[in-house]
PDB file of N, CA, C and O in Angstrom:
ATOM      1  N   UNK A   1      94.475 192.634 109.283  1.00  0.00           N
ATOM      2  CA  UNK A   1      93.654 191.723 108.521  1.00  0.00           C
ATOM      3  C   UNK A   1      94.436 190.455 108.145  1.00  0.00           C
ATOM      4  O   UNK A   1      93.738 189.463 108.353  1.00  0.00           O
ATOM      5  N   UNK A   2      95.292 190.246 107.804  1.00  0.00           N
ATOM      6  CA  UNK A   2      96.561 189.942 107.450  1.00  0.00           C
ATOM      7  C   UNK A   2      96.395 188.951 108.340  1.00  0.00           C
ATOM      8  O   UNK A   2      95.725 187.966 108.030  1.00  0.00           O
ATOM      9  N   UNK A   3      97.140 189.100 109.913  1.00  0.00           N
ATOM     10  CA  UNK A   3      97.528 188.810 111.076  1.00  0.00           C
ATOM     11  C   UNK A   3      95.997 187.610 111.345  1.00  0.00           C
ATOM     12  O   UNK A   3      96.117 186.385 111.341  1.00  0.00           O
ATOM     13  N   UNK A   4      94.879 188.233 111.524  1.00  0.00           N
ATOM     14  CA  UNK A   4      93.551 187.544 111.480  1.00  0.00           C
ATOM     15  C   UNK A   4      93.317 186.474 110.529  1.00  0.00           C
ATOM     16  O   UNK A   4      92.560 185.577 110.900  1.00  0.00           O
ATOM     17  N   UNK A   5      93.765 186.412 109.514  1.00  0.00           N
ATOM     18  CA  UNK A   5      93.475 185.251 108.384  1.00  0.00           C
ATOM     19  C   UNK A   5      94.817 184.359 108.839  1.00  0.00           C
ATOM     20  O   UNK A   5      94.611 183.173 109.096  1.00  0.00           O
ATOM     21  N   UNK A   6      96.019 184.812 108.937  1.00  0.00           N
ATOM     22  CA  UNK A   6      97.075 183.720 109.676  1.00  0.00           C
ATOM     23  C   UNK A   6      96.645 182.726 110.725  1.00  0.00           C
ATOM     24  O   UNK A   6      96.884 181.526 110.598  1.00  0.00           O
ATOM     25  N   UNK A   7      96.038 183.210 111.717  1.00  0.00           N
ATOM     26  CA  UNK A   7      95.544 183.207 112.864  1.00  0.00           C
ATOM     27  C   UNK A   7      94.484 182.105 112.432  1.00  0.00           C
ATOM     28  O   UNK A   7      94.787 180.944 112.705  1.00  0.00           O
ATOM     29  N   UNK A   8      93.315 182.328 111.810  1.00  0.00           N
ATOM     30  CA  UNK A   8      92.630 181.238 111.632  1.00  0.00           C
ATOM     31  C   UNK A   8      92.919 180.488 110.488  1.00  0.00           C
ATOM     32  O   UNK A   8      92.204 179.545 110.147  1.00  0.00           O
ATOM     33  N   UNK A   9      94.169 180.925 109.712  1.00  0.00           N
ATOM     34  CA  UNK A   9      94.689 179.518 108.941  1.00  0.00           C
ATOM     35  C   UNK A   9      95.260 178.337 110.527  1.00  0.00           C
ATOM     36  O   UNK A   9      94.772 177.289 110.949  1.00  0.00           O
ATOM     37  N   UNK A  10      96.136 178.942 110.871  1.00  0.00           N
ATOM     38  CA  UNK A  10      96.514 178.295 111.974  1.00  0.00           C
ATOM     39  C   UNK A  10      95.635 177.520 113.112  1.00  0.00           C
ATOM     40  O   UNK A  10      95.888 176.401 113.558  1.00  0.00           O
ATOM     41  N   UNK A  11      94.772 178.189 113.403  1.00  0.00           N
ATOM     42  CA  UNK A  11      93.552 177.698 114.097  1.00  0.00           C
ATOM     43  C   UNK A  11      93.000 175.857 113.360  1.00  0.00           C
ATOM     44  O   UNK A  11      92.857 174.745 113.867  1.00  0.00           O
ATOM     45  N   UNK A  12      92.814 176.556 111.668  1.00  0.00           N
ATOM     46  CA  UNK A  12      92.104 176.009 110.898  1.00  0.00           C
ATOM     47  C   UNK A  12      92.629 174.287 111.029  1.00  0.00           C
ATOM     48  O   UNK A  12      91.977 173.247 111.122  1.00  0.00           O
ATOM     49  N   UNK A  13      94.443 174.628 110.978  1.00  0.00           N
ATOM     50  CA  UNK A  13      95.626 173.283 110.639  1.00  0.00           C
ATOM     51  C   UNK A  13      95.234 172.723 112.146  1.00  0.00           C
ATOM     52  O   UNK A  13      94.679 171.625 112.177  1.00  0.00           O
ATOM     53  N   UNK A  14      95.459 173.330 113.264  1.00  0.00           N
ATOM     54  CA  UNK A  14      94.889 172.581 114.043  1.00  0.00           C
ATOM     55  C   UNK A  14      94.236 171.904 114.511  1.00  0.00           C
ATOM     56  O   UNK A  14      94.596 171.284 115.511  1.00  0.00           O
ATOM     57  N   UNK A  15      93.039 171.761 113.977  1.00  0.00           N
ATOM     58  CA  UNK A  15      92.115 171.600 114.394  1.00  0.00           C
ATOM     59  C   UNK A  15      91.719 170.553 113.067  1.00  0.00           C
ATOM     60  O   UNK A  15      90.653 169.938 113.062  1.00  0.00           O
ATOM     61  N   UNK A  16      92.381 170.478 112.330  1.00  0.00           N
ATOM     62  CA  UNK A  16      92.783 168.984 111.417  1.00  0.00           C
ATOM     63  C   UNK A  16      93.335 168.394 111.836  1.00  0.00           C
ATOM     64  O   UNK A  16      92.964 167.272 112.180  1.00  0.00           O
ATOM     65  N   UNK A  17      94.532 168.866 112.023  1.00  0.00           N
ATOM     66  CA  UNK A  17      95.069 167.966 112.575  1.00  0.00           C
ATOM     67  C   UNK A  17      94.948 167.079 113.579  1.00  0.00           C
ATOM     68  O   UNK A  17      95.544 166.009 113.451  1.00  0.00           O
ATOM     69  N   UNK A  18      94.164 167.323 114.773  1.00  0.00           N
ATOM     70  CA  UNK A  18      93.698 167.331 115.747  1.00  0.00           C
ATOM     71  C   UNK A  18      92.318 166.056 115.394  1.00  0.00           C
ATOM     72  O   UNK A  18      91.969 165.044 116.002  1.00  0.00           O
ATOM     73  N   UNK A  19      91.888 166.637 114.296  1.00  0.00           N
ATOM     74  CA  UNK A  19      90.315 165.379 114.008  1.00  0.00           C
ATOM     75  C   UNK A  19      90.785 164.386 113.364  1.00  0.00           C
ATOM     76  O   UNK A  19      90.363 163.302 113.766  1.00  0.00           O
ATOM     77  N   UNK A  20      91.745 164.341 112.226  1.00  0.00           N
ATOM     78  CA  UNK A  20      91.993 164.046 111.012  1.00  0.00           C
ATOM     79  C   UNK A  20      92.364 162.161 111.512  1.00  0.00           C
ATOM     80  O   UNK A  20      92.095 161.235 110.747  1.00  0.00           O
ATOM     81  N   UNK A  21      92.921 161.985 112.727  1.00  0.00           N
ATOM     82  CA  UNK A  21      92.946 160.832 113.278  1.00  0.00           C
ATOM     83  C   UNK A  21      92.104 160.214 114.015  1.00  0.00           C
ATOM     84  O   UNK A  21      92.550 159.168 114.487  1.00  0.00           O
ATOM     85  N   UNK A  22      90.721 160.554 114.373  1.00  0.00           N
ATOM     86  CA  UNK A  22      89.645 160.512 114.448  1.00  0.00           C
ATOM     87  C   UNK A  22      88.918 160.095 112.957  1.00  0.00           C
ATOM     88  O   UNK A  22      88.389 159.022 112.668  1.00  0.00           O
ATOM     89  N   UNK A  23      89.028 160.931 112.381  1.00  0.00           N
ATOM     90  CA  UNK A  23      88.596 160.845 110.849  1.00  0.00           C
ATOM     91  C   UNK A  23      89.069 159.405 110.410  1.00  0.00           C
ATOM     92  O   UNK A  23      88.231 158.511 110.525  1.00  0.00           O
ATOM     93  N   UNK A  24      90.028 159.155 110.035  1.00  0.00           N
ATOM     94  CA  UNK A  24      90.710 157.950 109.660  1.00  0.00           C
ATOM     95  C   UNK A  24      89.731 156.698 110.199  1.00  0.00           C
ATOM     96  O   UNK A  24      88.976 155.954 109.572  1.00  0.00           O
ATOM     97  N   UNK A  25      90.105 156.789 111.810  1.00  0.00           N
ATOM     98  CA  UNK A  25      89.623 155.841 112.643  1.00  0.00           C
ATOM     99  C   UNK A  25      87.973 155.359 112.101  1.00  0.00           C
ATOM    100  O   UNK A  25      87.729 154.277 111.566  1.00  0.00           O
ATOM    101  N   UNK A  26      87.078 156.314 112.354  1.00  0.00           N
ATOM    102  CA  UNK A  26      85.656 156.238 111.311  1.00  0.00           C
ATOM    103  C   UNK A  26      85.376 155.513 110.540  1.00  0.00           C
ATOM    104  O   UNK A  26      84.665 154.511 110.468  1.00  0.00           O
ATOM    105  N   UNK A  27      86.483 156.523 109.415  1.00  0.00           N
ATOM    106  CA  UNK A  27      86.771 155.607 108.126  1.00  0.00           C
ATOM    107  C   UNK A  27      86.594 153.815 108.117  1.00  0.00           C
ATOM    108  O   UNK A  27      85.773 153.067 107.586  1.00  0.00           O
ATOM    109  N   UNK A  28      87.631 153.619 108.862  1.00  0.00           N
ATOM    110  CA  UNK A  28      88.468 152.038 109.435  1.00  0.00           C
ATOM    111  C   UNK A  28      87.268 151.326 109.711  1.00  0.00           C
ATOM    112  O   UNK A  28      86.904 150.445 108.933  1.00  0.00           O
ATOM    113  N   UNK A  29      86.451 151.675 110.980  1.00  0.00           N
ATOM    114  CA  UNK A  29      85.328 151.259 111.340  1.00  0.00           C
ATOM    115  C   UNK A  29      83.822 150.913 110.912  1.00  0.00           C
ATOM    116  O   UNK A  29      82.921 150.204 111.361  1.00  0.00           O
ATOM    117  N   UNK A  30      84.051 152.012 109.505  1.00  0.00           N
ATOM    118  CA  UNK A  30      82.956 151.715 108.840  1.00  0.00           C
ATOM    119  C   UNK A  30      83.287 150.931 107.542  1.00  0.00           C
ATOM    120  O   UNK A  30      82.582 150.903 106.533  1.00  0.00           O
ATOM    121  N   UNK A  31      84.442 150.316 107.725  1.00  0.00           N
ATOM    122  CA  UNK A  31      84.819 149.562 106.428  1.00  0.00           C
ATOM    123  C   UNK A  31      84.676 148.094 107.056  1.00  0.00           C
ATOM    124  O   UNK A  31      84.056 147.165 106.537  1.00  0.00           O
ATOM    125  N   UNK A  32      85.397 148.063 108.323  1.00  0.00           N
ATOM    126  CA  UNK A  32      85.075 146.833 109.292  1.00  0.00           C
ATOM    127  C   UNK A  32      83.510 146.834 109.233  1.00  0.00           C
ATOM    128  O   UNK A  32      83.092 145.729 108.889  1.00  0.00           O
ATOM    129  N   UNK A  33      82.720 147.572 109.423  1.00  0.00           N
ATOM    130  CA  UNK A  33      80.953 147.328 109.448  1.00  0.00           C
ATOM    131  C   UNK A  33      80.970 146.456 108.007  1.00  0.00           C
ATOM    132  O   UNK A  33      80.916 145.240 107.823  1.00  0.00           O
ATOM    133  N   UNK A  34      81.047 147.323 107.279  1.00  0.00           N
ATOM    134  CA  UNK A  34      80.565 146.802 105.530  1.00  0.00           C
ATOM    135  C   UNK A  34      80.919 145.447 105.646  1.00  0.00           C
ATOM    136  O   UNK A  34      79.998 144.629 105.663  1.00  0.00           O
ATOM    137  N   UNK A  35      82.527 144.905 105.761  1.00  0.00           N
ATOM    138  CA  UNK A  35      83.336 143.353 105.757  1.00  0.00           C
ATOM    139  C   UNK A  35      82.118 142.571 106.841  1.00  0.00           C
ATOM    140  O   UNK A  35      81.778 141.463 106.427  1.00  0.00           O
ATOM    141  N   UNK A  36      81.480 142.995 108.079  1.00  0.00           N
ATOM    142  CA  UNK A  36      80.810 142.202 108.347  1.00  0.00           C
ATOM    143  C   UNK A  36      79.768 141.657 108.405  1.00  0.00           C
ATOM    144  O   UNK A  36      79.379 140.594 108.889  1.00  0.00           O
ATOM    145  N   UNK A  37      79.058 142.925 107.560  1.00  0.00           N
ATOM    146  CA  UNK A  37      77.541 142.754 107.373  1.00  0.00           C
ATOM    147  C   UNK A  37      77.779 141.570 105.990  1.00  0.00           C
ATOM    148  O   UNK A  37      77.090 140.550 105.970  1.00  0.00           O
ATOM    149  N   UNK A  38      78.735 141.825 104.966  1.00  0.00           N
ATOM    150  CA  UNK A  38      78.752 140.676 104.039  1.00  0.00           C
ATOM    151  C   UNK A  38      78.857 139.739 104.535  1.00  0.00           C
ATOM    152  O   UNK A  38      78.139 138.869 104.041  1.00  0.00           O
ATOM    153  N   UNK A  39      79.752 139.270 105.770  1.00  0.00           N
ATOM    154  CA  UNK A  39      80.190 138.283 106.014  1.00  0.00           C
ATOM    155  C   UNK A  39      78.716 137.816 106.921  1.00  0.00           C
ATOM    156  O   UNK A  39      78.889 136.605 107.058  1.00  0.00           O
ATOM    157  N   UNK A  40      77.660 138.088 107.455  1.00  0.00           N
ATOM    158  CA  UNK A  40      76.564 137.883 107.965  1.00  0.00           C
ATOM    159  C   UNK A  40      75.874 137.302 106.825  1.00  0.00           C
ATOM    160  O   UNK A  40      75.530 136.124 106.728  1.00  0.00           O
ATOM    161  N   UNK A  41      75.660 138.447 105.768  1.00  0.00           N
ATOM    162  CA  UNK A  41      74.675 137.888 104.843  1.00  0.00           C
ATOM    163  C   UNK A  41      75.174 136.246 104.259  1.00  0.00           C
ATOM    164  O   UNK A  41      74.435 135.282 104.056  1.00  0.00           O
ATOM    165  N   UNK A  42      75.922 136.292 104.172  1.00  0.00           N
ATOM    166  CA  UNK A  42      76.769 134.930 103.268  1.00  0.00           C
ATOM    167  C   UNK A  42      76.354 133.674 104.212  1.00  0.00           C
ATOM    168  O   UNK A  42      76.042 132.543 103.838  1.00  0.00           O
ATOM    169  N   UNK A  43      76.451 134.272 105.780  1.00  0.00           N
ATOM    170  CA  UNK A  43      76.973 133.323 106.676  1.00  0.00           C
ATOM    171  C   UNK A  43      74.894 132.664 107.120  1.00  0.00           C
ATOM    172  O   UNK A  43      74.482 131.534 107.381  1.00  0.00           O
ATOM    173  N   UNK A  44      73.958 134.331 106.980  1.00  0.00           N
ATOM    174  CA  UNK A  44      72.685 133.673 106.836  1.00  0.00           C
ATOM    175  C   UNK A  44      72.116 133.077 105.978  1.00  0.00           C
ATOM    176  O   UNK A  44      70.969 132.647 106.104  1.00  0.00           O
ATOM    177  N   UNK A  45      73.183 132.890 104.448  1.00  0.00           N
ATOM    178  CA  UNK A  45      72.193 132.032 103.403  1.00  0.00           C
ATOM    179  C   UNK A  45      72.911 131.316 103.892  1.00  0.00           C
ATOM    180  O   UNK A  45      72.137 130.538 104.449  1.00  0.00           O
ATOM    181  N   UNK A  46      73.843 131.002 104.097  1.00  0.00           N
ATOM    182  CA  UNK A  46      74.192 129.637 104.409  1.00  0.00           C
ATOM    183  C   UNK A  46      73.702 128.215 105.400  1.00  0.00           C
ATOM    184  O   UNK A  46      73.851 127.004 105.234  1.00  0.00           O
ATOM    185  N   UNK A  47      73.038 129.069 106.514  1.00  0.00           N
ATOM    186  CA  UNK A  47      72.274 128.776 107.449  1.00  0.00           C
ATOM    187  C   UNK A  47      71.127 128.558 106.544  1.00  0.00           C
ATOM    188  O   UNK A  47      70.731 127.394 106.602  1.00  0.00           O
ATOM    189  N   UNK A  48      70.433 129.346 105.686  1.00  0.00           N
ATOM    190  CA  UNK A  48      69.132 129.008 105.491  1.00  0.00           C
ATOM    191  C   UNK A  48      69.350 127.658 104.588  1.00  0.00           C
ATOM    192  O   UNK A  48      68.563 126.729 104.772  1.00  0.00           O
ATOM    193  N   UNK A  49      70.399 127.522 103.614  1.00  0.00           N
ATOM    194  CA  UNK A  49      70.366 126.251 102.968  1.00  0.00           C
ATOM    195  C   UNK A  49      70.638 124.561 103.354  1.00  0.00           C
ATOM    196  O   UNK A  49      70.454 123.543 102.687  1.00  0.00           O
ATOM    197  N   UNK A  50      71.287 124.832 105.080  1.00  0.00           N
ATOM    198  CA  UNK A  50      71.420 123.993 105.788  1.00  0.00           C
ATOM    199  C   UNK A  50      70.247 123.821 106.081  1.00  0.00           C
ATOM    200  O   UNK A  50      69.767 122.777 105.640  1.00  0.00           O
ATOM    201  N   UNK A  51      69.640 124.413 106.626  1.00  0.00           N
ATOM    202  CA  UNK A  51      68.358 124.167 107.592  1.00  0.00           C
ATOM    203  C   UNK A  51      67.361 123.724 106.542  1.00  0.00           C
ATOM    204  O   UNK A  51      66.630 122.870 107.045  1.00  0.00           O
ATOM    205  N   UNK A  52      67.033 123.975 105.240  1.00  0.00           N
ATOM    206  CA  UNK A  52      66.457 123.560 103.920  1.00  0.00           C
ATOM    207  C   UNK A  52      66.896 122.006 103.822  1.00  0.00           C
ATOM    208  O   UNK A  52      65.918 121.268 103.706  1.00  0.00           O
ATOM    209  N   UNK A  53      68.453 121.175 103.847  1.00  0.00           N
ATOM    210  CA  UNK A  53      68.893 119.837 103.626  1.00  0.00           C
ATOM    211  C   UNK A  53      68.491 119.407 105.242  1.00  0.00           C
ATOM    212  O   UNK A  53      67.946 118.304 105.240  1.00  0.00           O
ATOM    213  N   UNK A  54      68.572 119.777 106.115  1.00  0.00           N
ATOM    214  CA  UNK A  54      68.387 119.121 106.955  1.00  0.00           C
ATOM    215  C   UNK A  54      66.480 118.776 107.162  1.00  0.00           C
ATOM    216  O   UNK A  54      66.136 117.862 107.911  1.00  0.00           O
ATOM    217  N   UNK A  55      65.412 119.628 106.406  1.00  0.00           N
ATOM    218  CA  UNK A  55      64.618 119.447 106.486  1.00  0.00           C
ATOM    219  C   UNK A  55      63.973 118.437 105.691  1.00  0.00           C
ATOM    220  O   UNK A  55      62.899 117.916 105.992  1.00  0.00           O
ATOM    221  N   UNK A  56      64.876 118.085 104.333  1.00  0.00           N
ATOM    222  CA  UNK A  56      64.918 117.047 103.281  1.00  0.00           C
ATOM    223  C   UNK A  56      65.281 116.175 104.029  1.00  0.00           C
ATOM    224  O   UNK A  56      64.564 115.178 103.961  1.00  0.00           O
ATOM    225  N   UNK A  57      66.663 116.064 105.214  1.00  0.00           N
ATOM    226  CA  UNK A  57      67.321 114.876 105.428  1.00  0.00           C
ATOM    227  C   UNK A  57      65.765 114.249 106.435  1.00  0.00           C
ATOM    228  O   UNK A  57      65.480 113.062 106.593  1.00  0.00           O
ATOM    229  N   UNK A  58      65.015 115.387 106.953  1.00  0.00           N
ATOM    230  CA  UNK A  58      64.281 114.230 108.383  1.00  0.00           C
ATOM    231  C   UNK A  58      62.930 114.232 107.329  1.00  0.00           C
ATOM    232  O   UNK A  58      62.108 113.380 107.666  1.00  0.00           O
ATOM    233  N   UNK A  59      62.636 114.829 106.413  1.00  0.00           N
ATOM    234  CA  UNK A  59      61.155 114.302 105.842  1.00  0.00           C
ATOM    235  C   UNK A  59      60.795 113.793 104.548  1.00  0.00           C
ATOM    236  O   UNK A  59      59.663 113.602 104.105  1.00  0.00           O
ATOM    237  N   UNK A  60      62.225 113.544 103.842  1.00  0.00           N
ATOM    238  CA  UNK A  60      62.508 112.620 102.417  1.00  0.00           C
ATOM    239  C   UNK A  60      63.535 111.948 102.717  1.00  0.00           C
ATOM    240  O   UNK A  60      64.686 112.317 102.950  1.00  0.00           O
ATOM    241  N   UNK A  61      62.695 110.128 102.692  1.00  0.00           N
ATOM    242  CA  UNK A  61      63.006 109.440 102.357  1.00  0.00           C
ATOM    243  C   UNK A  61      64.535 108.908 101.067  1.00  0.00           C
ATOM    244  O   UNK A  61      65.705 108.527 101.049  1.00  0.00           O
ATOM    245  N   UNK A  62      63.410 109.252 100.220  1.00  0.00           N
ATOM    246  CA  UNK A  62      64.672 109.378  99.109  1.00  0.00           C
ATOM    247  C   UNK A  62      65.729 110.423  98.969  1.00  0.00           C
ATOM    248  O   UNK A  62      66.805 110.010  98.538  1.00  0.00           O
ATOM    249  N   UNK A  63      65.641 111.652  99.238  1.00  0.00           N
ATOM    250  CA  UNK A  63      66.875 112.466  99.634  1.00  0.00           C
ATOM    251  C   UNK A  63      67.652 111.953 100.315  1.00  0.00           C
ATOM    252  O   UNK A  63      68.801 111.838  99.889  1.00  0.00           O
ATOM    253  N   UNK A  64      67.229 111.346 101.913  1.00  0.00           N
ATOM    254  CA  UNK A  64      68.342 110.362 102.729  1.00  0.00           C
ATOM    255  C   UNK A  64      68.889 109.390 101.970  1.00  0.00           C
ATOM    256  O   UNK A  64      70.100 109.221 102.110  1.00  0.00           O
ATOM    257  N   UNK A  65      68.250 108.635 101.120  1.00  0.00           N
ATOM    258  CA  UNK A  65      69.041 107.588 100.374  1.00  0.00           C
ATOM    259  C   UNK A  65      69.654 107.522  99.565  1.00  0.00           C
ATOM    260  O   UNK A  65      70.264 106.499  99.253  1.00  0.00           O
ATOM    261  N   UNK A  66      69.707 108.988  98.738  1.00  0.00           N
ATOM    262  CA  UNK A  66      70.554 109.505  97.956  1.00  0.00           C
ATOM    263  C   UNK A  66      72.128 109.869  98.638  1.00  0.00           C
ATOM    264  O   UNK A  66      73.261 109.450  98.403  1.00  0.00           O
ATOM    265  N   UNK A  67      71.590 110.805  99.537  1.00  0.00           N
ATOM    266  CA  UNK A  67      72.566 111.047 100.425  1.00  0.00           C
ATOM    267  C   UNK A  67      73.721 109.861 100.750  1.00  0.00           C
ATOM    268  O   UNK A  67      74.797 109.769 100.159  1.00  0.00           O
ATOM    269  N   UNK A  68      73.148 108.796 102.046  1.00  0.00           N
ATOM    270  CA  UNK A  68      73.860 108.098 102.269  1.00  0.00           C
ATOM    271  C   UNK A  68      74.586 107.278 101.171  1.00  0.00           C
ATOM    272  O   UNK A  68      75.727 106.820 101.230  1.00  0.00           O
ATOM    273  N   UNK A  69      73.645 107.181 100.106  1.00  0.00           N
ATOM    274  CA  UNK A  69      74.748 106.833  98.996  1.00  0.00           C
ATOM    275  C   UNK A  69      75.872 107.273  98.450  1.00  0.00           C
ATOM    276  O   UNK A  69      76.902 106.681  98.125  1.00  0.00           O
ATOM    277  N   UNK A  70      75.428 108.804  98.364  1.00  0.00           N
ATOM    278  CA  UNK A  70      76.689 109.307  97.437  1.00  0.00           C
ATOM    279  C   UNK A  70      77.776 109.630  98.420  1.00  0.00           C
ATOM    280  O   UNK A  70      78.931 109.482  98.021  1.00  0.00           O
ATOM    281  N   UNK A  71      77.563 110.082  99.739  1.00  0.00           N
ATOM    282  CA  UNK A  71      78.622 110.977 100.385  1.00  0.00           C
ATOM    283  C   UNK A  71      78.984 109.730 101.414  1.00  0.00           C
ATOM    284  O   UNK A  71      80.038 109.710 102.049  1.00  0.00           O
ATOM    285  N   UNK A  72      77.706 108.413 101.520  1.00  0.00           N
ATOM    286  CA  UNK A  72      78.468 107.649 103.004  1.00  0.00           C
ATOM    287  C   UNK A  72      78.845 106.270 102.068  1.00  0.00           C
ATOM    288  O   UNK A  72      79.162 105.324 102.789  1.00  0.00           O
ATOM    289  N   UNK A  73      78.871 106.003 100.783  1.00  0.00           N
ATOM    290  CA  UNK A  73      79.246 104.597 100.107  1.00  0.00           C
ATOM    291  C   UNK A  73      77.995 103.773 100.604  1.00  0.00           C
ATOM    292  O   UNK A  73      78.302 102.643 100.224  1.00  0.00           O
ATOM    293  N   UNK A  74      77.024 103.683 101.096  1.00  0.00           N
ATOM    294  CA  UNK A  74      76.014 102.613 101.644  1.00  0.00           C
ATOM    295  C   UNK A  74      75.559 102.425 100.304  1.00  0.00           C
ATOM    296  O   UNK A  74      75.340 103.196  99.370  1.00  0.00           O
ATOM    297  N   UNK A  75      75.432 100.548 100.546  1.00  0.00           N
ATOM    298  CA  UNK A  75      74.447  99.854  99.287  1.00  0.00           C
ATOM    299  C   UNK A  75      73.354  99.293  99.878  1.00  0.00           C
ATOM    300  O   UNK A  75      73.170  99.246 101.094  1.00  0.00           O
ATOM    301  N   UNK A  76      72.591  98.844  98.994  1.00  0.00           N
ATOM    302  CA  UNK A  76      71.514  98.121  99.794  1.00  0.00           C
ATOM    303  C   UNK A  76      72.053  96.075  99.530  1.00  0.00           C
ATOM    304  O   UNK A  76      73.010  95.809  98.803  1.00  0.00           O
ATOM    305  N   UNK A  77      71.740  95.637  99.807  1.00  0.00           N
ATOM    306  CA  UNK A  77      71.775  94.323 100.820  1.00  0.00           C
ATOM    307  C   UNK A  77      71.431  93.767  98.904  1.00  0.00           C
ATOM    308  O   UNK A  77      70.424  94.040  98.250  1.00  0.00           O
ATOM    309  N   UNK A  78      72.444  93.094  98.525  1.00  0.00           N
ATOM    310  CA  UNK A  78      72.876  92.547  97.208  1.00  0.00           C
ATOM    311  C   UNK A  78      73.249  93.173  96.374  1.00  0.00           C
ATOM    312  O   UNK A  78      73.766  92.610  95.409  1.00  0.00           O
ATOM    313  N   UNK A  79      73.152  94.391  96.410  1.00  0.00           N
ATOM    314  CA  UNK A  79      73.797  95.116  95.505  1.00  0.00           C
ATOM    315  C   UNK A  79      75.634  95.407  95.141  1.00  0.00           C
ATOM    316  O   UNK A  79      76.315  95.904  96.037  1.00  0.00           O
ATOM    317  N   UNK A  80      76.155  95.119  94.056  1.00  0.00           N
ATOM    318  CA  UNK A  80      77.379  95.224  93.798  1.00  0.00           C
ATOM    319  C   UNK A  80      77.783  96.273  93.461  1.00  0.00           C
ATOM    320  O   UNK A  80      77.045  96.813  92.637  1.00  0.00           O
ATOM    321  N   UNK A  81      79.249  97.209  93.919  1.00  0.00           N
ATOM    322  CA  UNK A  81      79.418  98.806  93.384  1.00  0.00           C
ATOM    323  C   UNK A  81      80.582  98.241  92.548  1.00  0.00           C
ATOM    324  O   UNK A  81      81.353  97.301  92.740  1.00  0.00           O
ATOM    325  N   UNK A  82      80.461  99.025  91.680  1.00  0.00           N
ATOM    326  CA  UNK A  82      81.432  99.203  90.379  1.00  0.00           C
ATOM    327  C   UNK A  82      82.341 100.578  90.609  1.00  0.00           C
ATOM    328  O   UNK A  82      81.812 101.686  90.692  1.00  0.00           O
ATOM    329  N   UNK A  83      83.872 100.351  90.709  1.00  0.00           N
ATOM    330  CA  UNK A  83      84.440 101.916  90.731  1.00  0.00           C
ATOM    331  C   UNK A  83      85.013 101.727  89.553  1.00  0.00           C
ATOM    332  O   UNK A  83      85.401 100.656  89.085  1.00  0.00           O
ATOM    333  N   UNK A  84      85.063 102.849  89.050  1.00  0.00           N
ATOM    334  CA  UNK A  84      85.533 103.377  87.624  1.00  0.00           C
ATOM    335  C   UNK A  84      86.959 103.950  88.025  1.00  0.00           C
ATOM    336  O   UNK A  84      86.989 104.997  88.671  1.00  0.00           O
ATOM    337  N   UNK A  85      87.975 103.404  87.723  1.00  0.00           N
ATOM    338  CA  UNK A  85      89.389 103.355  88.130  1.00  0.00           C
ATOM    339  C   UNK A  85      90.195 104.261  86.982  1.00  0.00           C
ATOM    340  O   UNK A  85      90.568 103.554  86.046  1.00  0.00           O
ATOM    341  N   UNK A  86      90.621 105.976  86.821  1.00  0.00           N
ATOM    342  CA  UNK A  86      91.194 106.038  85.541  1.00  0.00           C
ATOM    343  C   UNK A  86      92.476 105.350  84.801  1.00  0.00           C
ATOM    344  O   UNK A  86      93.555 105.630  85.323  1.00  0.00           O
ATOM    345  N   UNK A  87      92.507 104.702  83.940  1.00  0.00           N
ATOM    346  CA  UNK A  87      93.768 104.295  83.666  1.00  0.00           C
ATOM    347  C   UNK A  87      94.979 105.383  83.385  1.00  0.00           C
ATOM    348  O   UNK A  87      94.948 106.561  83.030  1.00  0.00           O
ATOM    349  N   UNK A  88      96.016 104.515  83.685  1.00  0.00           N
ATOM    350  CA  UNK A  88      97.515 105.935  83.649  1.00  0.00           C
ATOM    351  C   UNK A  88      97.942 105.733  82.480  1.00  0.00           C
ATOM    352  O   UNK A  88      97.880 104.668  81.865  1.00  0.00           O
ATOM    353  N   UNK A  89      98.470 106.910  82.053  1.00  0.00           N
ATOM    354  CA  UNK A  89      98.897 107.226  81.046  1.00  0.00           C
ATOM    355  C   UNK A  89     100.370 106.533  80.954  1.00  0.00           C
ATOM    356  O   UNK A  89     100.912 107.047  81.932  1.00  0.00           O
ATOM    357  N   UNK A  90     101.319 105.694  80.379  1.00  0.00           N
ATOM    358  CA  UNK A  90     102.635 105.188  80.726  1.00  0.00           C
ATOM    359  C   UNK A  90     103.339 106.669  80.158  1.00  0.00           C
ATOM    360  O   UNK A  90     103.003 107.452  79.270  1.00  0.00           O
ATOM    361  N   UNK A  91     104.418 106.639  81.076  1.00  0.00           N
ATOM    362  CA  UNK A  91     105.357 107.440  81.088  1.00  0.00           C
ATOM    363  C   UNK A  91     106.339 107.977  79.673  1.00  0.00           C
ATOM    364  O   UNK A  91     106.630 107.213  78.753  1.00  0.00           O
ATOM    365  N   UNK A  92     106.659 109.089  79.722  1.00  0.00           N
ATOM    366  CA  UNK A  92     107.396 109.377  78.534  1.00  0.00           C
ATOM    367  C   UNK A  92     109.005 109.068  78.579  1.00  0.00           C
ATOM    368  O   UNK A  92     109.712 109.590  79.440  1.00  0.00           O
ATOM    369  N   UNK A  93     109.396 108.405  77.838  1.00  0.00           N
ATOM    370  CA  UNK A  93     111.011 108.193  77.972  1.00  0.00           C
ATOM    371  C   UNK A  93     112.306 108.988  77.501  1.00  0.00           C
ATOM    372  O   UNK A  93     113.427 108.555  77.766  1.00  0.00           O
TER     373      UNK A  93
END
């Protein structure tokens, strides 16, 4: 009886041993799934909020003119820009 329970302890270690790097591997793979399904979701709002400005950029007017203002410097034709310059602090001696 003895001899029989050795036997399938032994069996038992084997046959861990044997999966247990398999097992791991799984593991690995389904952690790589999770990292990329976030990285999808993130990567489809991101897409959807592009495709949202780009639908502002071709069918508002004033969104484009906002735009080219703030991000391209464009004025309109007499208009003067004012930059707000911070002054420096003079140095400590």
């Amino acid at each position: 009886m003895l001899k029989n329970a050795l036997w399938l302890f032994g069996f038992t270690v084997v046959l861990l041993l044997a999966f247990l790097p398999s097992y791991v591997k799984m593991q690995e793979l389904k952690e790589k799934n999770r990292e990329y399904a976030q990285r999808i979701e993130i990567l489809t709002r991101r897409n959807i909020q592009l495709e949202r400005e780009q639908h502002l950029l071709e069918s508002d007017p004033a969104y484009l003119e906002k735009v080219a203002r703030e991000k391209m410097g464009l004025i309109r034709t007499g208009e003067k820009v004012y930059r707000m310059v911070p002054t420096q602090k003079p140095a400590r001696q």
